[in-house]
TORPA-955572 format. One line per 3 residues: their letters; for each residue x, y, z of C-alpha. Coordinates in Angstrom, 3 decimals. Layout:
a = X/Y/Z | ...
END
This chain:
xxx = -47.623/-19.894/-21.145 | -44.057/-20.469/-19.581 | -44.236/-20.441/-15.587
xxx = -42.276/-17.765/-14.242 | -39.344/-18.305/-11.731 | -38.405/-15.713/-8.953
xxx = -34.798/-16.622/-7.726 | -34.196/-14.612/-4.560 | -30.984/-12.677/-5.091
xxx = -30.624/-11.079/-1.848 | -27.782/-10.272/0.215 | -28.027/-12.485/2.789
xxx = -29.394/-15.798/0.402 | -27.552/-18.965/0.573 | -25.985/-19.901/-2.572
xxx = -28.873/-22.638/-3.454 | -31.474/-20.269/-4.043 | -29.669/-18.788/-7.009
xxx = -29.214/-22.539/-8.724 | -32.195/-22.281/-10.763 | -30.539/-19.585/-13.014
xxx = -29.155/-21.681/-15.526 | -32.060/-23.522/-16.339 | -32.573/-22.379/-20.290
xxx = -29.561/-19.880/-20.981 | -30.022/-18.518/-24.431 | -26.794/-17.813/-26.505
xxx = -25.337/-14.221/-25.664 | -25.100/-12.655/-28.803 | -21.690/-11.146/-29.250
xxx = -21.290/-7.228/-29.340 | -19.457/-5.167/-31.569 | -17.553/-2.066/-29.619
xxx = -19.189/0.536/-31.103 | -22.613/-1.600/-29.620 | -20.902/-1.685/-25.753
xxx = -19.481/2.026/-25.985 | -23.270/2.941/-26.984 | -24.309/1.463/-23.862
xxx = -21.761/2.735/-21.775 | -24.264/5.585/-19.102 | -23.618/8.479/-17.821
xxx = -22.357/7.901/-14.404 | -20.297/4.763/-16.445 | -18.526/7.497/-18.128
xxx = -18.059/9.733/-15.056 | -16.031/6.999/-13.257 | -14.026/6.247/-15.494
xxx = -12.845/9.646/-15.942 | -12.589/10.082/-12.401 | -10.226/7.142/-12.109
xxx = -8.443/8.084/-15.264 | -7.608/11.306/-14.024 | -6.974/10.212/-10.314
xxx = -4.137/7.987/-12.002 | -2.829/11.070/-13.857 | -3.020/13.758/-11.274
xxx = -0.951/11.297/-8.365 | 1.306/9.782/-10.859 | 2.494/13.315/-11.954
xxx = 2.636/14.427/-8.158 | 4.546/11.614/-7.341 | 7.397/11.752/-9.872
xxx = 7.447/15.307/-9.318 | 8.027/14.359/-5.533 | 10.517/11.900/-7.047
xxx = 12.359/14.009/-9.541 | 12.667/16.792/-6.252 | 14.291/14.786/-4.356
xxx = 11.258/13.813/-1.995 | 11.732/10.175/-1.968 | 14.490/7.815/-0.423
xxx = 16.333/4.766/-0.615 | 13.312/3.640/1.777 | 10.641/3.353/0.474
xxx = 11.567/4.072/-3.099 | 14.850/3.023/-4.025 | 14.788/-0.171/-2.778
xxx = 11.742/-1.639/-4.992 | 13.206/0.096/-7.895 | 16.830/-1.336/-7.646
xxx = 15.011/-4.953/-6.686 | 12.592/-4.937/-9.902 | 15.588/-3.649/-12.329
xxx = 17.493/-6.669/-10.903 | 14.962/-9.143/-11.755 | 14.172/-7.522/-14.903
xxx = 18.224/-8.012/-15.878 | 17.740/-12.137/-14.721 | 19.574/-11.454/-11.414
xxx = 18.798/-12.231/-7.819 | 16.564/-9.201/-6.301 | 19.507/-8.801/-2.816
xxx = 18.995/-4.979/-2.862 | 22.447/-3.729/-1.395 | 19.741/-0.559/-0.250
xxx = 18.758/-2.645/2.601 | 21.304/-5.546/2.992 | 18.761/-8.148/1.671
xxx = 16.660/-10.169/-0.694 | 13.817/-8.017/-1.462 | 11.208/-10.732/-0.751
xxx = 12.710/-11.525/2.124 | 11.937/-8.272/3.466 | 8.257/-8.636/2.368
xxx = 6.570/-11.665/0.096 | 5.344/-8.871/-2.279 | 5.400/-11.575/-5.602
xxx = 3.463/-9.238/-7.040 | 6.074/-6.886/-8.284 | 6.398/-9.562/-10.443
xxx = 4.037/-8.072/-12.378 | 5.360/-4.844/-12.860 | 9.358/-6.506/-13.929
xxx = 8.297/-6.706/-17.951 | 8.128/-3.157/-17.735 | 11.450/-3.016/-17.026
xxx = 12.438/-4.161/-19.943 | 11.004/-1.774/-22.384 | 10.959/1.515/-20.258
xxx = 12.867/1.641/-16.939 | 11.865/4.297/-14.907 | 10.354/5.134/-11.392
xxx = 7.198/5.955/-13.696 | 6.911/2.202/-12.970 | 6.490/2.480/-9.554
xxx = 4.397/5.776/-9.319 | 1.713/4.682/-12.356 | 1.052/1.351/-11.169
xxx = 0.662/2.604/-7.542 | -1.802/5.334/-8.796 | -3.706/2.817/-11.051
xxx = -3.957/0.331/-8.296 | -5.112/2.654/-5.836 | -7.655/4.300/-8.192
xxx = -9.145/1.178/-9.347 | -10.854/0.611/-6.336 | -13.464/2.971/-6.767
xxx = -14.642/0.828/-8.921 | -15.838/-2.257/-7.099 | -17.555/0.238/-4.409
xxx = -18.922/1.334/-7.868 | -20.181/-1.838/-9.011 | -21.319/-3.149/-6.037
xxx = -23.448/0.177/-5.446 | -25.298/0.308/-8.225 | -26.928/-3.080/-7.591
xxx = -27.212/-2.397/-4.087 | -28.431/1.059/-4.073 | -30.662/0.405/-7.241
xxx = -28.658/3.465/-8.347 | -25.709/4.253/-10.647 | -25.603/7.657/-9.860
xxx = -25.906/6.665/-6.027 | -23.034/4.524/-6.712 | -21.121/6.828/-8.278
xxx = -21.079/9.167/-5.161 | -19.733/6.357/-2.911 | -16.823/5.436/-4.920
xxx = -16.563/9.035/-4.886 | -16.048/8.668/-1.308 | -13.816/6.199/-1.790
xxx = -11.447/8.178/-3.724 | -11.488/11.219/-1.404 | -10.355/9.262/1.408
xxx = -7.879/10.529/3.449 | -5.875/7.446/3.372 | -6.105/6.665/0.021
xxx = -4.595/10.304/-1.022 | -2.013/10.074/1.556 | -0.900/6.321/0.160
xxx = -0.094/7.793/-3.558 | 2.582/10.267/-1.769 | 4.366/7.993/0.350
xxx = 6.747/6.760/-1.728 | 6.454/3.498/-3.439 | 4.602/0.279/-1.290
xxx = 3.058/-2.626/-3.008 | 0.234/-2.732/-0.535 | -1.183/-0.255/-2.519
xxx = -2.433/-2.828/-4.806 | -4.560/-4.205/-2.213 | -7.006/-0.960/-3.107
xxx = -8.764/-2.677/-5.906 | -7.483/-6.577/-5.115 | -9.431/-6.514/-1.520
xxx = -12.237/-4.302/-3.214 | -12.982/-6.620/-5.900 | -12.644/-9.699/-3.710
xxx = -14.971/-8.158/-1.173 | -17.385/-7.331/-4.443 | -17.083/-10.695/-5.621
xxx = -18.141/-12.511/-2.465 | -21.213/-10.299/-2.279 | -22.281/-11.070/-5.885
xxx = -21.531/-14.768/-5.157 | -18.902/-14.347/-8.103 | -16.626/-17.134/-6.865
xxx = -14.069/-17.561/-9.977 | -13.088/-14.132/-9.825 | -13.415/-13.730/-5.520
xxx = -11.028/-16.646/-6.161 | -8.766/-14.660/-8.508 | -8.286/-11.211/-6.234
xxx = -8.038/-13.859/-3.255 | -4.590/-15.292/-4.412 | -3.677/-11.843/-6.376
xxx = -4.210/-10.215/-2.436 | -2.239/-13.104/-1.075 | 0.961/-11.839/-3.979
xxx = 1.361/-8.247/-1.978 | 2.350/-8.862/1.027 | 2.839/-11.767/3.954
xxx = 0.201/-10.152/6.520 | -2.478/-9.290/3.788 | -4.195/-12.381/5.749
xxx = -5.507/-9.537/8.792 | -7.691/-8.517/6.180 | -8.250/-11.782/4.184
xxx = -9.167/-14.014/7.217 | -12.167/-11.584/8.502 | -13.422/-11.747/4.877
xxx = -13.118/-15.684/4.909 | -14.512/-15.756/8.467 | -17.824/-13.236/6.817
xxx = -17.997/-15.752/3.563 | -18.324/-18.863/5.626 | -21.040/-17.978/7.518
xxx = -23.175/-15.536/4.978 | -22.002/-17.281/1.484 | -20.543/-20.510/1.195
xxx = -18.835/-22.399/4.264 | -16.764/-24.487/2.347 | -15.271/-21.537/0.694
xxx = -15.371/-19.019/3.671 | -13.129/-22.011/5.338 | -10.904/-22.668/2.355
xxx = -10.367/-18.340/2.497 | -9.033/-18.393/6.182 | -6.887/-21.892/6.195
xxx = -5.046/-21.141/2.471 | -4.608/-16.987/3.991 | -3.233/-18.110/7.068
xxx = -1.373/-21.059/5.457 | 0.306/-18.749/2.736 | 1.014/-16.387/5.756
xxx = 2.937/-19.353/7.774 | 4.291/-20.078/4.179 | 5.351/-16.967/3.211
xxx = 7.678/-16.165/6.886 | 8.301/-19.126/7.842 | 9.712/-20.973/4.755
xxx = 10.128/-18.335/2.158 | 11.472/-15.308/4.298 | 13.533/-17.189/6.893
xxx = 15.129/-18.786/4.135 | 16.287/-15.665/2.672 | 17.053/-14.069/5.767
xxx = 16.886/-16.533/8.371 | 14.158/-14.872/10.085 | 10.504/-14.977/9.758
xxx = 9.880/-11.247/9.999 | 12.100/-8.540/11.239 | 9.258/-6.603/12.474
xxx = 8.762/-8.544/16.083 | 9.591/-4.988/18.039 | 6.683/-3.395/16.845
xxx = 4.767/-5.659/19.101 | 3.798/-4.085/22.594 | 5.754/-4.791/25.643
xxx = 8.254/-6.745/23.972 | 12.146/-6.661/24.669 | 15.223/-6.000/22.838
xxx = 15.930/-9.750/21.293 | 12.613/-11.188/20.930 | 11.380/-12.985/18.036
xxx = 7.835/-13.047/17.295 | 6.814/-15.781/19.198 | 8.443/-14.298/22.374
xxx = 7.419/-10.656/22.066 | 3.663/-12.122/21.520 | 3.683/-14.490/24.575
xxx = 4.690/-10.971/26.635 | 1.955/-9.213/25.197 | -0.419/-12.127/26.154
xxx = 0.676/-11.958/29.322 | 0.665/-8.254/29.625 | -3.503/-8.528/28.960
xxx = -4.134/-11.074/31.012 | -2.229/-9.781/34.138 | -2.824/-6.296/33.522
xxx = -5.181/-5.273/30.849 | -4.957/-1.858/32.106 | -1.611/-1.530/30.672
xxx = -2.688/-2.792/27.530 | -5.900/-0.219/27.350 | -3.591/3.013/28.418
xxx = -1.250/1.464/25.543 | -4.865/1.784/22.638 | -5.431/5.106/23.804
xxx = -2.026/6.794/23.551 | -0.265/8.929/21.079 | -3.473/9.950/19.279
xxx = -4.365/5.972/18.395 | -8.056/6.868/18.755 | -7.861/9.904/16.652
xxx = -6.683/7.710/13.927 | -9.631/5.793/14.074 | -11.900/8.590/14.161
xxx = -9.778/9.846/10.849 | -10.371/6.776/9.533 | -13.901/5.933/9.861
xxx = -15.665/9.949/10.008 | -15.487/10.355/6.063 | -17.879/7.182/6.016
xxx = -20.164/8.816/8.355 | -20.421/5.436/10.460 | -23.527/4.800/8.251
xxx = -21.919/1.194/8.403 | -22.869/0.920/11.934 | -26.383/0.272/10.563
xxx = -25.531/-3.179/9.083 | -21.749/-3.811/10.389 | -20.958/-7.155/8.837
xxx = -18.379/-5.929/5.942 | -16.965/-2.773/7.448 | -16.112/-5.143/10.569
xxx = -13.960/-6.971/8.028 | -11.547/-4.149/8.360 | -11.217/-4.544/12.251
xxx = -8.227/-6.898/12.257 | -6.405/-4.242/10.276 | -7.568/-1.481/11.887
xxx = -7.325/-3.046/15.513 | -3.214/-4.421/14.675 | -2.482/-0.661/13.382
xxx = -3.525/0.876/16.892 | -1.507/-2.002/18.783 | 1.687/-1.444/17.088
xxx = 4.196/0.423/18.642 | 5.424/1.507/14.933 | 4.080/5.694/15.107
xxx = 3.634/4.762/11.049 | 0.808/2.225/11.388 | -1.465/4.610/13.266
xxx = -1.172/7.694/11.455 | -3.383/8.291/8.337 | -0.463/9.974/6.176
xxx = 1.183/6.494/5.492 | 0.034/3.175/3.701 | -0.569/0.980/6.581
xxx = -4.237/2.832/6.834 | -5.025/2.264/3.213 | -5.865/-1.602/3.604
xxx = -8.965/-1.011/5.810 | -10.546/1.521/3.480 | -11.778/-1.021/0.781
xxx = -14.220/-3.112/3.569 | -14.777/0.109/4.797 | -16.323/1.824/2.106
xxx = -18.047/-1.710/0.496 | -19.726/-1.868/4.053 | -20.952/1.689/3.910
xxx = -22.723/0.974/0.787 | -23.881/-2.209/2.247 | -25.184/-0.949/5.016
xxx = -27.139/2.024/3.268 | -28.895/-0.652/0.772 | -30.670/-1.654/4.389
xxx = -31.871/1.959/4.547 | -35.644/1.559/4.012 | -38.886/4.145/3.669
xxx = -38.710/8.139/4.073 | -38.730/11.035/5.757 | -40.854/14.029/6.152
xxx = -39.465/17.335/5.099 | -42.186/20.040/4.763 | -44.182/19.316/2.318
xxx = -42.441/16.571/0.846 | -41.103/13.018/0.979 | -37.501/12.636/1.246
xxx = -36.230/8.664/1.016 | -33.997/7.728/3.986 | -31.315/6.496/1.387
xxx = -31.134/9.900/-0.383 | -30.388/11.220/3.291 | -28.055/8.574/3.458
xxx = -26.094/9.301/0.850 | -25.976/12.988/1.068 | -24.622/12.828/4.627
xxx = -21.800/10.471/3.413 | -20.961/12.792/0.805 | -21.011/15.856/3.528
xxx = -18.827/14.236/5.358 | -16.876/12.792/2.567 | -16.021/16.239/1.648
xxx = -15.119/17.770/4.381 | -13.328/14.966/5.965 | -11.380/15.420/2.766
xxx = -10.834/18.959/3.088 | -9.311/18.867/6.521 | -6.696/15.675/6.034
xxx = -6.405/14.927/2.401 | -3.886/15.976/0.184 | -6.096/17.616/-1.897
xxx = -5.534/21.141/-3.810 | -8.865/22.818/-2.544 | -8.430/20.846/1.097
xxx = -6.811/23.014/3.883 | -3.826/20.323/4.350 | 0.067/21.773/3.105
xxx = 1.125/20.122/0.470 | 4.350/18.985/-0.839 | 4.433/19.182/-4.405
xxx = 8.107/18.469/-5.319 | 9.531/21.047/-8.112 | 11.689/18.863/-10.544
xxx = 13.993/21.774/-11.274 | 14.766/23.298/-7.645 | 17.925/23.806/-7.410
xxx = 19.246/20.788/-5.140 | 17.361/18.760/-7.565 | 18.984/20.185/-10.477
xxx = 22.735/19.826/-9.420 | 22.265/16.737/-8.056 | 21.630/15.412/-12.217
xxx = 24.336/17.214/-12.829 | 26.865/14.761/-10.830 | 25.498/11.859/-11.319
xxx = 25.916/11.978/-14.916 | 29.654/11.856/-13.808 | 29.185/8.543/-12.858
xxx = 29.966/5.344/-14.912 | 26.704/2.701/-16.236 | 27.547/-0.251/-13.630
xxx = 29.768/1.228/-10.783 | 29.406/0.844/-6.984 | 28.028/3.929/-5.666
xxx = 27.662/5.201/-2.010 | 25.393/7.633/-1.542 | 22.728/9.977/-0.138
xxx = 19.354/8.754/0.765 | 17.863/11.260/-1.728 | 20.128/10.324/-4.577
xxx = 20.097/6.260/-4.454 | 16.946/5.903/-5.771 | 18.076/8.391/-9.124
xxx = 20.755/5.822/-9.707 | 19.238/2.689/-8.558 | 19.669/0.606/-11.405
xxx = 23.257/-1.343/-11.036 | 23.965/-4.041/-8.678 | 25.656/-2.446/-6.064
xxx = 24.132/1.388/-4.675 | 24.957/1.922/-0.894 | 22.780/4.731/1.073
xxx = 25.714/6.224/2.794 | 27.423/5.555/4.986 | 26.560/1.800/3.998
xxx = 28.743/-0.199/3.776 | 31.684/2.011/5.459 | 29.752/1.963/8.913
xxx = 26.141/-0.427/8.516 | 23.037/1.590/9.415 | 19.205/0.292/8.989
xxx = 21.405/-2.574/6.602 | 20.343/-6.396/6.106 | 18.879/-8.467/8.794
xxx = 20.742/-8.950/12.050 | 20.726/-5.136/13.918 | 23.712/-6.675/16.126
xxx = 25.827/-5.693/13.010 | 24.709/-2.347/13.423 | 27.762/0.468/13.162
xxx = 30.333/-2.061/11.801 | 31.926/-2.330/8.464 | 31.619/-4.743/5.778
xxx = 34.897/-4.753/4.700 | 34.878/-5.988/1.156 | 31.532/-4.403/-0.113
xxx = 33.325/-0.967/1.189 | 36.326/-1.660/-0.634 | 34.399/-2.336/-3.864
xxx = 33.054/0.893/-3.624 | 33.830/3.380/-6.520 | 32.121/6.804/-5.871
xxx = 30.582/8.293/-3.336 | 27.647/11.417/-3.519 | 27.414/13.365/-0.583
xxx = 25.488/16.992/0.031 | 28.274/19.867/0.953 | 25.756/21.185/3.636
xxx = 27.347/20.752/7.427 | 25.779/17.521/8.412 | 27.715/16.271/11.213
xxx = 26.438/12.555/10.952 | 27.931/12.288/6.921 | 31.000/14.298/7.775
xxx = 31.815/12.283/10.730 | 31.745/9.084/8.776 | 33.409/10.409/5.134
xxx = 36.161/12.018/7.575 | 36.878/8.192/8.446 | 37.483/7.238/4.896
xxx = 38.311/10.345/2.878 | 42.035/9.848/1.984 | 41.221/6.851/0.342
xxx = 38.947/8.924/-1.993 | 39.346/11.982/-4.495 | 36.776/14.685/-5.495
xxx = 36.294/14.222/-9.189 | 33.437/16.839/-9.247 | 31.371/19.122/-7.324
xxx = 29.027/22.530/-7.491 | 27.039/24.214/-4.208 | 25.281/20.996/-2.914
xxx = 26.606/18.122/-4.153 | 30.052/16.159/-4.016 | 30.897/13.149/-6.005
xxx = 34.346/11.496/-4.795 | 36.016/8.781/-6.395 | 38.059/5.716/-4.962
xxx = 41.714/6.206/-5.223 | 42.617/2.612/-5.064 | 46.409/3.484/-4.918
xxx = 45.582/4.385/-1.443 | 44.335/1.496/1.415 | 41.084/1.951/2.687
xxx = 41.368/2.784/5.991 | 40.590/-0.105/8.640 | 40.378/-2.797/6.587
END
């Protein structure tokens, strides 16, 4: 008789007790796919519909947004401009915002998304691989459930919760932001470190580290949780290489393309016109220590803790039963409240989407602690199956009231392709030539986004929201304006794009026009004026 071996596969094990699992590994026989699609369950199936059509539905809403003119140079146009570039072997400098595109943010992994490019340009792009990505995190809630909750169908209702998130709704609309990726990369990082799954935790580690410079808020608290409830040595490798690819990433590879390590020090609290980030953080420092008042009326105003109840009701704080992963989010959460930016605490726009992964993992964490049952007439109800049916109560109706869901009670923006602005807009910028330098509306650069130079007017005539240094604010850069070939303005009364066309229109011609739209071309017989 062979002696049996129990290996303790717990949560909360250290890594040695799972060693003895290799000791006589029969070959794994391969199987054919009709053999794994035979296999495949129920709730299997369910899921993958669920993301499938999650990916469809927000894609389509998005480029409808996008084809009615509901997105802008920022957020939009300025990603799609940067990947064409690299996909044509140039240097991403997006003339949209006056700089290279990863010196704005280290988001390498666009990177990812530039072959595309070359087979099918299009802001499809942009809107499928942000609805894929975001999607795709249901399923390491999925896959960690099932284990967790001894349950697939259990599972399967808590990456339903995932999904109908407030936050992660709200991130398919806004535009285009790589963060979205960090839906599934933080997910299945956060699923690999509970399944001790360390090649892959490694993999969604750096692949979280390609999206963005401050992806370490969320990646240090998961090192910090590793270390001390998986494996030190890795736990400690997580926080040093996150907070060394953060020093990396702004101090070497951002301030060398834009001589500054981030230009996002006046979102810090209490800081003045002029500081860098080291300065603007010393006065908040000294703002707590002096008078933590101050800082306390600063968390609870403008709604901050309303955001937090938005973002943690649709769990049904069931993760306040075992806290460990959901506190992972905290950082996030905590540096979303402190900003002075209205953006970061509001749950319409992508900086809440980051905490939901830990979030949602820890929910299902904590309700595989739920033990025994409950009473209920005649019968016995298990705790868990409460569990789970009060964070799919909530789920829903959290959803109803601030997702942008059809059935939900929120107003939607759905973007019509074919209204009428939308429509005549097409219809003069098919005047323009492949290749020229274009000034134009926010809600027309990011239809003509691929060429090397595209100006949101009335860049660069009079700079606005343009490269890196705000002192240059309202001045002209006097060559890039006189490169400029058209210009596509709206022919509604708007006194800010009047005032600064009036400045330079005899240097320019109309070549075309219907009821909203102007497109002017440069004269060049006639001297721009002021230069």
């Amino acid at each position: 008789m062979t002696d049996q071996v129990t290996i303790d596969r717990s949560d909360d094990a250290p890594d040695d007790a799972v060693d003895l699992s290799d000791a006589a590994e029969a070959p794994v026989p391969k199987r054919t796919v009709n053999e794994w699609l035979r296999q495949r369950t129920i709730p299997q199936v369910l899921l993958t519909c669920a993301v499938v059509l999650w990916t469809a539905y927000f894609t389509q809403r998005g480029l409808d947004i996008h084809h009615g003119l509901g997105t802008s140079s920022y957020d939009s146009g300025l990603y799609d401009q940067g990947m064409w570039l690299l996909s044509r072997g140039k240097a991403p400098f997006v003339t949209l915002m006056g700089r290279n595109m990863f010196g704005d943010h280290t988001s390498f992994v666009l990177l990812f998304l530039v072959p595309l490019y070359w087979i099918a340009p299009g802001a499809w792009i942009m809107f499928f691989g942000q609805s894929a990505a975001i999607a795709a995190g249901a399923i390491p809630v999925f896959l960690y459930g099932r284990r967790r909750l001894e349950s697939e169908w259990l599972a399967l209702i808590a990456a339903g919760t995932y999904l109908l998130h407030p936050a992660v709704g709200w991130a398919n609309l806004e535009n285009f932001h790589p963060d979205s990726f960090l839906g599934v990369f933080v997910g299945v990082a956060l699923y690999a470190a509970l399944e001790r799954k360390w090649k892959l935790y490694a993999a969604f580690v750096v692949l979280s580290l390609l999206v963005k410079e401050d992806v370490s808020l969320v990646l240090v608290p998961l090192g910090i949780w590793v270390a001390i409830r998986r494996d030190r040595r890795i736990g400690l490798i997580t926080v040093f290489g996150s907070l060394w690819f953060m020093f990396t990433a702004m101090y070497v590879v951002m301030r060398g393309l834009i001589g500054q390590p981030t230009l996002n020090a006046w979102r810090i609290p209490f800081s003045q016109p002029g500081d860098g980030t080291g300065a603007a953080a010393k006065r908040l420092i000294d703002t707590a220590v002096t008078n933590p008042t101050q800082l306390v009326d600063h968390l609870r105003a403008d709604g901050r803790p309303w955001y937090l109840w938005q973002m943690t009701s649709p769990f049904a704080w069931i993760f306040l039963r075992l806290p460990g992963i959901a506190l992972i989010s905290a950082l996030v959460l905590f540096t979303n409240v402190l900003s002075t930016f209205w953006y970061q605490y509001q749950i319409q726009y992508h900086y809440a989407l980051v905490a939901v992964p830990a979030l949602a993992i820890g929910t299902v964490h904590a309700l595989g602690a739920v033990q025994g049952r409950v009473e209920l007439q005649s019968f016995q109800l298990p705790l868990r199956a409460v569990g789970i049916g009060a964070l799919a109560f909530s789920s829903f109706v959290t959803a109803y009231m601030w997702a942008p869901m059809p059935w939900g009670r929120t107003l939607l923006f759905y973007g019509d392709p074919d209204n009428v602005y939308a429509v005549t807009m097409r219809e003069i910028i098919e005047e323009i030539p492949e290749g020229a330098s274009v000034a134009a509306h926010h809600r027309v650069t990011p239809h003509i986004a691929y060429r090397t130079e595209i100006y949101q007017f009335p860049n660069p005539f009079r700079l606005v929201l343009y490269g890196p240094d705000r002192s240059l604010e309202g001045i002209r850069l006097a060559e890039r304006a006189d490169g400029v070939d058209f210009v596509v303005l709206p022919t509604s009364e708007d006194e800010n794009v009047a005032d600064d066309f009036a400045v330079i229109e005899e240097a320019f011609i109309e070549v075309a026009a219907n009821q909203y739209w102007v497109l002017y071309e440069r004269d060049r017989s006639v001297p721009l004026p002021g230069n």
